[in-house]
Each structure stands twice: as C-alpha cells, then as structure tokens.
N, C-alpha and C positions, 0 to 999 in steps of 0.2 A: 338268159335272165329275162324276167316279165316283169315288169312292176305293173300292180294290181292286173294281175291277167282276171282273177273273177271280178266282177263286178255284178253290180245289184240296178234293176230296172225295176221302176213303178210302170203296169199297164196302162192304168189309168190316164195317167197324167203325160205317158208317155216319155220321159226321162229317167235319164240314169238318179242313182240315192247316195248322197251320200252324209255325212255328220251333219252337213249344214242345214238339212229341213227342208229342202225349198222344192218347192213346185215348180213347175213348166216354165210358170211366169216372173221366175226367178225372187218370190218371196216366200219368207218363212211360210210353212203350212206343215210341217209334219216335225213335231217337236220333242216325237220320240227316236226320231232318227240318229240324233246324239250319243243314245246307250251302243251304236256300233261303236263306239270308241271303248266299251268294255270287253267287246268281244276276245276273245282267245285266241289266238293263232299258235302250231303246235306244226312246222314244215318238216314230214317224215321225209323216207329216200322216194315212199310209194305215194302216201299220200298227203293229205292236209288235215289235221284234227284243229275242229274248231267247237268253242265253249263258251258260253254265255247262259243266261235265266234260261234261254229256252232248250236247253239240255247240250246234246254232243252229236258230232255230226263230222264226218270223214269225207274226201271230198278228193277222189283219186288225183295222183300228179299227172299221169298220162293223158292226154286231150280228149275228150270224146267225140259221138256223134250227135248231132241234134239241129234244130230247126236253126237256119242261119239267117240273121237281120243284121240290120246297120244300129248303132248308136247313135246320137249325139251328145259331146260332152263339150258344153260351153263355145257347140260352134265345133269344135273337132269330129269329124267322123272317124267312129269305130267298128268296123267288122267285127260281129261276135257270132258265138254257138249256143242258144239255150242249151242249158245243164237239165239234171232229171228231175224228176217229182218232188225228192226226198229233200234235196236244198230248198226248193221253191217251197213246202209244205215247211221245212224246218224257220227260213228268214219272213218269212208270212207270218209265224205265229209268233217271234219278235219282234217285228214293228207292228204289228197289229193290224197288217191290211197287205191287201195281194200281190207280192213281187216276186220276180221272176229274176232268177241267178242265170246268169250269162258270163261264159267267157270269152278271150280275145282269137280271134281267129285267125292261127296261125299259117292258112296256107292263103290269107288274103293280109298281111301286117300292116299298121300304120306306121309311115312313114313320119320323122320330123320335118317341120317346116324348113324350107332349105337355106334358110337364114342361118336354121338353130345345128348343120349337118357339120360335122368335121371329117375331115378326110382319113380314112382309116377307124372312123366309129364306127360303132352298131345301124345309130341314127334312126332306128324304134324305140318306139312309145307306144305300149296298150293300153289301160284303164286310166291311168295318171291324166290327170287335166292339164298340165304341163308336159316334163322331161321327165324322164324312168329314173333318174336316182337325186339324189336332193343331198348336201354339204354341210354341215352345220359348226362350230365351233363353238368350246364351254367358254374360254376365255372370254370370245363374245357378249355371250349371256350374260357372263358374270359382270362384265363391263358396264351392260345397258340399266343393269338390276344397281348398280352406284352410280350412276349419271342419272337415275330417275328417283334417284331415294328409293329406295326398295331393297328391305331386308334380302339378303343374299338366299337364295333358293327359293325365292317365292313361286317364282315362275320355272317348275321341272321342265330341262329341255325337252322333254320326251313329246310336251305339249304340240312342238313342233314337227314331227314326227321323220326326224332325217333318219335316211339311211346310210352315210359316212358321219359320223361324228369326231372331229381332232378333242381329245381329251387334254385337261385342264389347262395350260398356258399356251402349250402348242405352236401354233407360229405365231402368235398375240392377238389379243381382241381387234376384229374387225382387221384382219388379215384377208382375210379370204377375198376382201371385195377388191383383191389388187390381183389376185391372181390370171395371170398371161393366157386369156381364154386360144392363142392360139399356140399356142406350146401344151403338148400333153403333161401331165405329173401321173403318180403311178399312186395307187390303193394295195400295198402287196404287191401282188406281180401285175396288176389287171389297169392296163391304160386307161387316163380320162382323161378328160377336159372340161374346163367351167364355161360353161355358156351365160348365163345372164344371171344378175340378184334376182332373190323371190321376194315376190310381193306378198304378204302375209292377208288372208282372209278371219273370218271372224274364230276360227275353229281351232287355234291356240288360246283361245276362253274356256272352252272345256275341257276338264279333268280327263286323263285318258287311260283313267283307271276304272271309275266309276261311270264316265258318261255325264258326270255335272256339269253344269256351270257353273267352272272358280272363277275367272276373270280374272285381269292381269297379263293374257297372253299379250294383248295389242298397247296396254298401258307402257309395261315394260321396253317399249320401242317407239315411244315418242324420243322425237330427235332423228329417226331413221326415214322422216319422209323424204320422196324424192323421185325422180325420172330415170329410164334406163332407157339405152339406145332402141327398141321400138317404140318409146313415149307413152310405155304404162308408166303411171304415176301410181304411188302407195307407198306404204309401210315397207319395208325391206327386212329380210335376215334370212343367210343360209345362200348358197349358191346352187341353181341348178348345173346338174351336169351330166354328158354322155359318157357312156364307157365302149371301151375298145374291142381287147383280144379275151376271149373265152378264159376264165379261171377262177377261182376261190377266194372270197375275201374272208377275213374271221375279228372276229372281237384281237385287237392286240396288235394286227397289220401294220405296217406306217406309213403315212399318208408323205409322201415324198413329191415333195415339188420345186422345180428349177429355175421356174424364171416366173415373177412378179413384176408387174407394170408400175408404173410412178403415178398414178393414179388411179382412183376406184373405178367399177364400173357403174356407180352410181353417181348421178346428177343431186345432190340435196340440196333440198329447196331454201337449207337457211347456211349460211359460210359458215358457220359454227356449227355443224356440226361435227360428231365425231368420222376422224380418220387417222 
C-alpha cells in the first residue's frame, strides 16, 4: 500500500503541489491548483487511468525508471523517481504551468517519525504530508453539522477525504478520538492503529467534485479546537493511522475495535466541548 505514491512537483518554485495553492513560501499563489480535487482516479490491476478537463491519461502500476531527487513536503523528506513525458506534458497543461510527476521511491522508503511507529506496522509514509491512511466517522460529521446549526449534509464527508470511513452511527459521534492508540483494531482482516487526531487545513472548503470553493469544511468544526500530544494546536476530525499485515480492504469491511481509552486524544481548548 502507498498512499499518494505519485505526486506533483512545481520546478520552479521547487515544491511539491497540492489543492491548497501555495508556493515555497507557504502562501496562496496558484489558485488553479484546487481543480485537482476534480481529477479522476480509476485504480486498474495494471495501471492508473486518470481524467479531468485536460483529457485521459494511464499511469502504469509497476514502478519505473527515471531521474531520482529528494522532495520536500512540509519539512518531510521524500525520495522520489521522475515519471515520463506524457504525465508531465498531461498535469502541465492542467494547471497551467510546468510540473513534473514524481513518484515515491520504493527502494529508498520514507520512514514515520518514531513517535508515530507501532510495533508490527508498516510505519511508511510516501506522498501524504502526515500518516498513509486517515479514519473518519459519519456519526461524527453528522454530530458537528447539529452543534454548529448546519443543515444536515452540508458539509459531504468526502471533503475530508478519509480513506476508512465507519458508516452512519457506527461506534457514535466523536468516538474515534478515544480509540486505544496502543492496541491494534482491525479494518477487515488488515491490522491498525490510531496514532494521533488530524488537524484539519483549509482544503475541506473545496468541493471535491468540481474543484470550488463551497466552504463549510472548517465552519462545520468549531467547537473541535484543541492540542494533541506533539502540541500541534488546530481544528481536529478523523484519526490518523498506520496499518499492519499485507491484505484487502473493500467498501463493507468492519471496522472492529477492542479497547477504547477514557479519554480523547485531544486536549480542547474550551471544557465544553464535545466528548
């Protein structure tokens, strides 16, 4: 498993790209970077079909050969491989200016920080600015969308873009932030563990269908400020987490977990708020 093994680098500016727009110097400057959030993803056995405005584009599963650099992503170094022509010509002429498709480089991997390793994980991370898989619950959502007056679905989870989601009541809203980061729980058959809350950036604001900006993503989540055990302060929803032994997750799986803490793993910054 890779989470985001391609990635997108600007030459220029010398940074990786992602929805949020920003340049080097970590402020908005590229405000068409957003429409990646329209893009298509289509994961064959062979390859990657991908689809947006600027046509179609297949993007083999097997690793290739090609020019190998470091990344950085927010302070994280990432070994990668430029990919071919055909990507760099294809994502060029979607955002509108010259980027280079890179993948993660699998015979030099990034390690997690050994804070965030559990015994028996993976404990890689490639393109992800954080942890390789992300936790989400609807009960949650549904939760923050009635504690903030907010017509129910305003805010699609999808904005957030988890790759476990527990469906509709699940273990209950605002569950997850109890769950026993050192006790594994299981996804199907494929062990985890929750490492830390996520701190939510601006880019559950845009629609991730179109590439707009709805807003609502970060509105829907007042009441969830707060500190986590490294001392990031911010917005909170969804739980990072690592996974274990080699296997298959699918739409339907069950998300089975054993032992929950008596308290969250979030510090909130007002006693009131939700737990």
């Amino acid at each position: 498993m890779r989470d985001r093994d391609f990635v997108l680098f600007d030459n220029a500016e010398g940074c990786f790209i992602s929805q949020r727009g920003l340049g080097r110097d970590g402020r908005l400057r590229y405000r068409l970077d957003r429409e990646l959030a329209a893009v298509a993803i289509d994961v064959q056995s062979d390859h990657v079909a991908v689809t947006s405005r600027a046509g179609h584009l297949e993007l083999p599963n097997a690793p290739g050969e090609g020019i190998r650099k470091t990344l950085d992503i927010f302070g994280k170094q990432l070994p990668v491989v430029e990919q071919g022509p055909d990507a760099k010509r294809y994502f060029s002429m979607l955002l509108r200016r010259e980027v280079t498709m890179v993948r993660s480089d699998r015979e030099q991997p990034r390690l997690l920080p050994e804070r965030y390793r559990r015994d028996g994980a993976f404990n890689q991370v490639a393109g992800a600015d954080g942890h390789p898989l992300l936790l989400l619950s609807e009960a949650s959502l549904s939760a923050a969308h009635a504690q903030n007056d907010m017509a129910p679905g305003t805010v699609p989870i999808t904005r957030y873009r988890g790759n476990v989601i527990i469906s509709g009541d699940g273990i209950g809203a605002f569950r997850e932030d109890y769950i026993d980061g050192d006790v594994p729980f299981r996804i199907g058959d494929v062990g985890a563990w929750a490492v830390k809350a996520c701190s939510r950036c601006s880019v559950p604001n845009n629609d991730q269908t179109t590439g707009e900006i709805a807003g609502g993503g970060l509105r829907v989540l007042r009441g969830r400020t707060g500190r986590i055990f490294t001392g990031e302060e911010g917005s909170f929803f969804g739980q990072n987490i690592v996974h274990g032994n080699e296997g298959v997750i699918a739409i339907g799986d069950p998300v089975v977990i054993d032992a929950m803490a008596s308290t969250p793993n979030i510090e909130f910054r007002n006693a009131a708020e939700p737990s």
